[in-house]
N, C-alpha and C positions, 0 to 999 in steps of 0.2 A: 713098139716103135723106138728104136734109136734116136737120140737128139742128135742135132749138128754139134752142138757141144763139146759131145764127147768123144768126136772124131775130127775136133778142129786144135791146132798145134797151141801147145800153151805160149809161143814164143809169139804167138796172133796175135795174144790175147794180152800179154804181158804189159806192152808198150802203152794201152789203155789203164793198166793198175799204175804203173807211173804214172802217167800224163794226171792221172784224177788227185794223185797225192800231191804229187807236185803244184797242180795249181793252187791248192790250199796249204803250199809253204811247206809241205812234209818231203820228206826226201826216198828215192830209189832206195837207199840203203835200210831205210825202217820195211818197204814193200817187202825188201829182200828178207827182213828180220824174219817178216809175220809169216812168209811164205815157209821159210826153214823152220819156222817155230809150230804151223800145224802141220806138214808134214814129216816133217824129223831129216830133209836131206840137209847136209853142209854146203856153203855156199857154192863148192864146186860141183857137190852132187845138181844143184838147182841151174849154175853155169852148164854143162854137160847137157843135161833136160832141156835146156833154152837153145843151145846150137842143136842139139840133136832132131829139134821140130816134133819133139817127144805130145802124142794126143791127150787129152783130159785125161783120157781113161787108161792110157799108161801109166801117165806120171802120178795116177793116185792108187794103179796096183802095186808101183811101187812103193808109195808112200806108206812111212807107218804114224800115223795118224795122231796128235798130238793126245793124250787120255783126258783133256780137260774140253776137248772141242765139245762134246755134247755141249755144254754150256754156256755153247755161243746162241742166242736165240735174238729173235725180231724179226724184223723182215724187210727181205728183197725185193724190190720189184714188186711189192703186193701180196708175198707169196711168206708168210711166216717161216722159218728156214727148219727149225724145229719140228716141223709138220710136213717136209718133202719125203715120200716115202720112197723114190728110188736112193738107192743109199749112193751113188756116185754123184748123184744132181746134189744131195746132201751135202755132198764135199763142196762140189763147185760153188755152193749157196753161202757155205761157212767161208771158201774165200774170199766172197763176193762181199759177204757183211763185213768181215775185218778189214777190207780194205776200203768200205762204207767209213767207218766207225774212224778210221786213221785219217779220211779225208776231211770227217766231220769235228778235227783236232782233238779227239778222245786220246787220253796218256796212252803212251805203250804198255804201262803198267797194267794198266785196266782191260787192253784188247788184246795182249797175253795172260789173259784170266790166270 
């Protein structure tokens, strides 16, 4: 079974990673960091994705994955992110935490492991 997830536009989902950072005083431009930082695109490649209404599961085939991401771990939603075994819900889980971790004023240092 396909999630909705992974067929829903990342530009949906986006204005939700700001809004959470934002109200705990962090800024768009750190969401934008973390985002370029586990995927590898530059911020135009991330811009382009964002008007494009590019799906979850595009924008993480294209993505090349940051080599340090395994070692993002805890948990979402209940759901320890370490332990999801579709590996694209993985992905969306490790953004989900990082952009957790940046709301919850964790350094940038520390949640670009």
């Amino acid at each position: 079974m396909t999630h909705r997830i992974f067929t829903t536009a990342v530009k949906d989902v986006y204005p939700h990673y700001v809004a959470k950072a934002e109200k705990k005083e962090r800024t768009k431009d750190e969401v934008d960091e973390i985002i370029r930082w586990l995927t590898g695109f530059s911020q135009q490649e991330l811009e382009s994705h964002l008007e494009a209404a590019t799906t979850f599961e595009d924008f993480f085939d294209r993505a090349q994955l940051h080599p340090n991401a395994s070692q993002i771990t805890g948990s979402v939603c209940g759901v320890k992110v370490q332990e999801v075994e579709d590996p694209l819900m993985q992905k969306i889980r490790y953004l989900d935490k990082l952009i957790d971790e940046l709301a919850k004023g964790k350094a940038m240092e520390k949640i670009l492991r």
